[in-house]
C-alpha positions in Angstrom: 20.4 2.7 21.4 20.0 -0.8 23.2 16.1 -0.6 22.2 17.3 0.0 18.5 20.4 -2.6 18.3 19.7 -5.6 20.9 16.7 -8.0 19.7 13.4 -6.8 21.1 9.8 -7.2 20.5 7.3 -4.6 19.4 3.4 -4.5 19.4 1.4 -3.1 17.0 -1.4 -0.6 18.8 -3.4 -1.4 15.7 -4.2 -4.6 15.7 -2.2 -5.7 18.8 0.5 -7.9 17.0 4.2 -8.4 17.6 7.1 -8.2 15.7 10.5 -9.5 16.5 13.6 -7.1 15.8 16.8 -9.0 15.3 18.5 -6.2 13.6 22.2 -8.5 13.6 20.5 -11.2 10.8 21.5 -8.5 8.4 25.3 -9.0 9.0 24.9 -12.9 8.1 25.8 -14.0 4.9 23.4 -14.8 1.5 23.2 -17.4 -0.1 19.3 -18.1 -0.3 17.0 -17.3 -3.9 18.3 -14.4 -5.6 15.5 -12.6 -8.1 16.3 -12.7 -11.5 17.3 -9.3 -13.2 14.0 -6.8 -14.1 13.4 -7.7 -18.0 14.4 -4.8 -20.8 12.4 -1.8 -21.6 9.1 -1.5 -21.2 6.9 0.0 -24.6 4.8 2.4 -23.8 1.9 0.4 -25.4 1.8 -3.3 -25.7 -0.1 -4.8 -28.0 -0.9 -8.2 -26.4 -1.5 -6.3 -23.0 -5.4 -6.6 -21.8 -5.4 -3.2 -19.8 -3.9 -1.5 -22.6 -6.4 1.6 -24.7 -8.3 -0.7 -27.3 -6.7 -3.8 -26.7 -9.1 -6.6 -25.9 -9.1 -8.0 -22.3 -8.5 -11.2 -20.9 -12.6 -11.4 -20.3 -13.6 -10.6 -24.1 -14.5 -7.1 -23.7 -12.6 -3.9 -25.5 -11.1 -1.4 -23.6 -12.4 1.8 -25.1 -9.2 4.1 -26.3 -8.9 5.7 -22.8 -6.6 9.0 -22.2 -6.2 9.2 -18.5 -7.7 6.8 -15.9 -9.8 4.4 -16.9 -11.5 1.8 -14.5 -13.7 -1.0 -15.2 -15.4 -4.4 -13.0 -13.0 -6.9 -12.9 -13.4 -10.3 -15.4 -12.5 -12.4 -13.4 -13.8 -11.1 -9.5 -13.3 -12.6 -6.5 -16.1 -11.1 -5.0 -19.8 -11.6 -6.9 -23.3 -9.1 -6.1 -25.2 -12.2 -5.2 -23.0 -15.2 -4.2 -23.8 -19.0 -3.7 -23.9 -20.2 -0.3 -21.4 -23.2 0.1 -22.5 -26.4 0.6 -20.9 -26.3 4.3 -23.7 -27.4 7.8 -22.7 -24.6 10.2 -21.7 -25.9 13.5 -19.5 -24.2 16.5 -16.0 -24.8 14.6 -17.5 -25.2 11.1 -18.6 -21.6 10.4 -19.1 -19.1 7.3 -20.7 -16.1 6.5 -22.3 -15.1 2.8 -20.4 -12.1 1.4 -21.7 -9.7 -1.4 -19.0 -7.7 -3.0 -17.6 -6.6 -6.5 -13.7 -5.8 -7.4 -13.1 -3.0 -9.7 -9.2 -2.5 -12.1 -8.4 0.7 -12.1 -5.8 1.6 -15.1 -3.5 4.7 -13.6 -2.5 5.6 -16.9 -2.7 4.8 -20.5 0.8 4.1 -21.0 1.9 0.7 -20.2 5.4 2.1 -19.6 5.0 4.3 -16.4 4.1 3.3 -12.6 3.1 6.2 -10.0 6.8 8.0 -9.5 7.2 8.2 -13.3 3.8 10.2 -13.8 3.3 14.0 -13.6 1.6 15.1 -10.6 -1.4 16.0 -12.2 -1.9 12.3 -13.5 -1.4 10.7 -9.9 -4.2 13.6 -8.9 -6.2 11.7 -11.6 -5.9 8.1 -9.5 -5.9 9.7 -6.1 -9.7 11.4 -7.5 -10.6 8.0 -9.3 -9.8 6.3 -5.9 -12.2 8.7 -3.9 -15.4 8.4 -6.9 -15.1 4.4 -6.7 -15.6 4.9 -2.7 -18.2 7.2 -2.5 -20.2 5.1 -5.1 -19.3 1.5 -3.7 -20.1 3.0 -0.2 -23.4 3.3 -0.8 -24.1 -0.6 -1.2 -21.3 -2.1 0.6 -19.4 -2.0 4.4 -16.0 -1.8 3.0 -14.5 -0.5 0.3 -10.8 -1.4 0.1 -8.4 0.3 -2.1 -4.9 -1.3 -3.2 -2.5 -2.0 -6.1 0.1 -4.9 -5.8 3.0 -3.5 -8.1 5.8 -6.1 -9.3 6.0 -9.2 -10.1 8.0 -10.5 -6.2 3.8 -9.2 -5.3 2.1 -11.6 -7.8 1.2 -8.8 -10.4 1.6 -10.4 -13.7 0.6 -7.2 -15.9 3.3 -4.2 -15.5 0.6 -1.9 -16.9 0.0 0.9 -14.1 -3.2 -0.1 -12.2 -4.6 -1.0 -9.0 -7.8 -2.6 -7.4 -10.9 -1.5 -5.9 -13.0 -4.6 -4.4 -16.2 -3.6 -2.3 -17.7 -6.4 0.5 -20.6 -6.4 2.5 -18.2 -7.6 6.1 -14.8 -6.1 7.5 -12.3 -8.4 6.7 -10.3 -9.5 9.3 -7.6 -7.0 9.7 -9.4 -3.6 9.3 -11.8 -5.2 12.0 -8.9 -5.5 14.4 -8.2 -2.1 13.8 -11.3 -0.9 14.0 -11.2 -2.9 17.6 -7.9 -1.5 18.9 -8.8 2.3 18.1 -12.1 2.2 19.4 -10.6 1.2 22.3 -7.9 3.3 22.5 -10.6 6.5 22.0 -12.6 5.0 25.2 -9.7 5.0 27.1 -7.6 8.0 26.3 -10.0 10.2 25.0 -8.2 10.7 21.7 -8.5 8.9 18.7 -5.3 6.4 18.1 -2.8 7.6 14.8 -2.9 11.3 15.4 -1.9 10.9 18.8 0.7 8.1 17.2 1.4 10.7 14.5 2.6 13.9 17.0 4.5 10.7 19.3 6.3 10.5 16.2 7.0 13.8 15.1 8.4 14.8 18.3 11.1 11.7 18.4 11.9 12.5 14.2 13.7 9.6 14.0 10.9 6.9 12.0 10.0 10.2 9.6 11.0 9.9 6.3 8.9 13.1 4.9 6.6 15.5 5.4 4.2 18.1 4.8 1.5 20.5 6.0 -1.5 18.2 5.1 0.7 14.4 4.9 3.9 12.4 6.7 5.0 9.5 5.4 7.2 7.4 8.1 8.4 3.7 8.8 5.9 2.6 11.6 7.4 1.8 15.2 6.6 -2.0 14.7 6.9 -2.0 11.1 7.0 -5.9 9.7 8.5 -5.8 6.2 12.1 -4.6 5.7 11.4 -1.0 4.3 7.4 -0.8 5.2 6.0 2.6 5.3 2.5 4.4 6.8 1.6 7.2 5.1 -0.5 9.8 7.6 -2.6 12.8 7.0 -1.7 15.7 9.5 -5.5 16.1 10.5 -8.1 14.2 11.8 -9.5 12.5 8.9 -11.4 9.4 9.4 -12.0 8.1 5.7 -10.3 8.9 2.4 -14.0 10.9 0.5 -13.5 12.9 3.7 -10.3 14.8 1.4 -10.4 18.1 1.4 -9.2 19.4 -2.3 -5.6 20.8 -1.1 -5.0 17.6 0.4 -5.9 15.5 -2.5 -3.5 17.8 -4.5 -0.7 17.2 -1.4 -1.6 13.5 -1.2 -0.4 13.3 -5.1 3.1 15.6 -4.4 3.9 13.1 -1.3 3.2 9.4 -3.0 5.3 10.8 -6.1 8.2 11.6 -3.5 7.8 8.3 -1.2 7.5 6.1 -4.5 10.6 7.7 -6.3 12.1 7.5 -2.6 11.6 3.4 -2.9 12.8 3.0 -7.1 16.0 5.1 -5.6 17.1 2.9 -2.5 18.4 0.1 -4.6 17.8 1.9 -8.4 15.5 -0.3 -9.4 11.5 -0.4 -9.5 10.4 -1.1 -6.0 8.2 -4.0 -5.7 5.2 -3.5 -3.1 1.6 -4.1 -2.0 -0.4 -0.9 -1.0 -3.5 -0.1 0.7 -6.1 2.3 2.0 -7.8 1.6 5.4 -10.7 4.1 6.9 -13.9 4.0 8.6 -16.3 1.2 7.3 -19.0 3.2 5.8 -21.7 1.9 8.0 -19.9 3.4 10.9 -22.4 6.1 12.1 -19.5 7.5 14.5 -16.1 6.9 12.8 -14.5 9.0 15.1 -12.2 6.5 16.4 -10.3 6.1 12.6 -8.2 7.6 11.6 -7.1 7.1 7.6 -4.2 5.5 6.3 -2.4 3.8 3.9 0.1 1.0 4.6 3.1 0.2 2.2 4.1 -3.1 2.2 7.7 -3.9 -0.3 9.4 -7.3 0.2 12.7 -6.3 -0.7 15.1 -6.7 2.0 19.1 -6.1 0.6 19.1 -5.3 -3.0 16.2 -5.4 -5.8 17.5 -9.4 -6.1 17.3 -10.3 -2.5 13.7 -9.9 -0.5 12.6 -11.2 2.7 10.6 -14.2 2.8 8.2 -14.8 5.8 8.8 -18.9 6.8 10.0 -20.6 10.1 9.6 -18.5 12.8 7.2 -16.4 10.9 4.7 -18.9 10.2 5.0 -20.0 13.5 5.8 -17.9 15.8 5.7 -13.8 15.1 6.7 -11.7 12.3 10.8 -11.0 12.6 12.7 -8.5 10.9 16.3 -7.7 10.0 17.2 -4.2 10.5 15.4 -2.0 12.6 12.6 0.9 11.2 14.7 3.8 12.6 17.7 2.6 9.9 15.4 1.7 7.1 14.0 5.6 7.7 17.1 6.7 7.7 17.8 5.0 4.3 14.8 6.2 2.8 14.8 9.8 4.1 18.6 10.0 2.1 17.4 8.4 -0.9 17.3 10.8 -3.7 13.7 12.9 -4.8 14.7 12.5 -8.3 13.3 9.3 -9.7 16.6 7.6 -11.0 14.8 6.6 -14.5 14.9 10.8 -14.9 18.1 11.1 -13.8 20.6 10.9 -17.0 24.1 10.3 -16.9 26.5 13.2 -15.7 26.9 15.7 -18.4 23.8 14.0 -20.6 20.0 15.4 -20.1 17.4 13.4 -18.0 15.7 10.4 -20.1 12.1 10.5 -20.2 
């Protein structure tokens, strides 16, 4: 208990990072920003949305009157095919490196109404086989292909339509490269590749698990940053996310419904986060030092008005947060795996 209650540090295997745990800040009282409440309803199709079926987007093209996914290269991309070099004279401080890339929407769902927990299972199979066709075509042009979707408004997504992002580079940006660093390291010195033997390390305390399967576990990492930040595992081997098998892509849809209804049900509200996929770089001709993963990243730290806010000691020092992962596990594993938007009022049916 004293490593779970009395402030401690934790490192990161991955990239080799610390995180301070102070889990007695959450006993201090609030009065910092509070959120505003979530706006009304959501339609299920809004006219003036740009990722809507047929509604024209921000860039001047149409959206064609799509009925499931639906993905398309972004208007506005932060990445180009063939960039500009900028007008910077390298030196030993002053340096840069050209990067080729494109950034690809992907629309989960024609309804502008729904986010991942809210679809049947069959339509997040839909995103989780959109995901894998965008990476096994960008792969073959580019070193990293990273999959995400910021969700909410606390994350900077100003369009509550369900989608993510696809964008494709020709470098490893910064953090995958650190973790492609510490488990390659961790393989020459043990033998084993990293996260699986992380994964059974895990299993066999129980305590940072909030669910599992036979082919996924979803749990709050060891030196998790973000109040209620989550890993999500596969139970084999698995270096990148085209190496799927078919039963897992089906299990991979069952267990982000369950995590992501898990998150709208801690505080009844829709869970703001950032999510992303990280594998093998695809010019890796040995990847057998990765192991895939997907990292969940939510904000909120009390209640869907209160998040956590990384300044002061943060910024400058290491990350620090206020409760430790074995209670935000605990919190999650009790949350309900009804979504509470289909959960009705006693003695009324479920609202849909």
């Amino acid at each position: 208990m004293l490593l779970q209650e009395a402030p401690h540090r934790r490192r990161n295997p991955l990239t080799g990072e610390w995180v301070l745990v102070s889990p007695q800040r959450m006993m201090r009282p609030w009065h910092g920003k509070v959120e505003p409440a979530a706006a009304g309803p959501v339609p299920r199709y809004d006219p003036d949305c740009y990722l809507c079926p047929g509604n024209l987007r921000a860039g001047g093209e149409r959206n064609p009157e799509y009925g499931g996914t639906y993905a398309f290269t972004n208007d506005f991309p932060a990445l180009l095919p063939e960039p500009r070099s900028p007008d910077v004279a390298p030196s030993r401080l002053l340096q840069y490196e050209e990067v080729r890339g494109t950034c690809r929407v992907i629309c989960f769902s024609p309804r502008h109404d729904l986010t991942l927990p809210e679809m049947p299972e069959d339509d997040v199979l839909a995103v989780v086989e959109l995901w894998l066709d965008e990476a096994r075509r960008l792969a073959a042009g580019f070193r990293w292909v990273q999959i995400f979707e910021n969700k909410g408004s606390l994350m900077g997504c100003s369009n509550p339509h369900p989608h993510g992002q696809v964008w494709a580079g020709s470098t490893l940006p910064g953090i995958p490269a650190l973790e492609d660093r510490h488990q390659q390291a961790y393989l020459r010195d043990y033998g084993r590749p990293m996260l699986p033997d992380y994964l059974a390390a895990e299993r066999n305390r129980g305590e940072r698990i909030i669910s599992g399967c036979d082919h996924w576990v979803a749990l709050v990492p060891f030196w998790a940053v973000w109040p209620f930040e989550t890993l999500l595992l596969p139970a084999r081997h698995v270096p990148r996310i085209t190496d799927l098998l078919p039963e897992e892509r089906r299990s991979l849809a069952s267990m982000l419904r369950l995590l992501l209804t898990k998150y709208d049900n801690l505080f009844e509200a829709s869970f703001p986060y950032t999510m992303g996929w990280h594998g093998a770089p695809f010019d890796d001709s040995d990847p057998s030092h990765w192991q895939l993963h997907a990292h969940f990243f939510p904000p909120l730290l009390r209640s869907p008005s209160i998040r956590k806010f990384m300044v002061g000691y943060e910024m400058l020092g290491e990350p620090q947060r206020d409760l430790t992962p074995e209670s935000a596990a605990a919190r999650l594993r009790q949350a309900p795996p009804v979504h509470c938007r289909l959960r009705g009022p006693a003695g009324e049916p479920p609202r849909r």
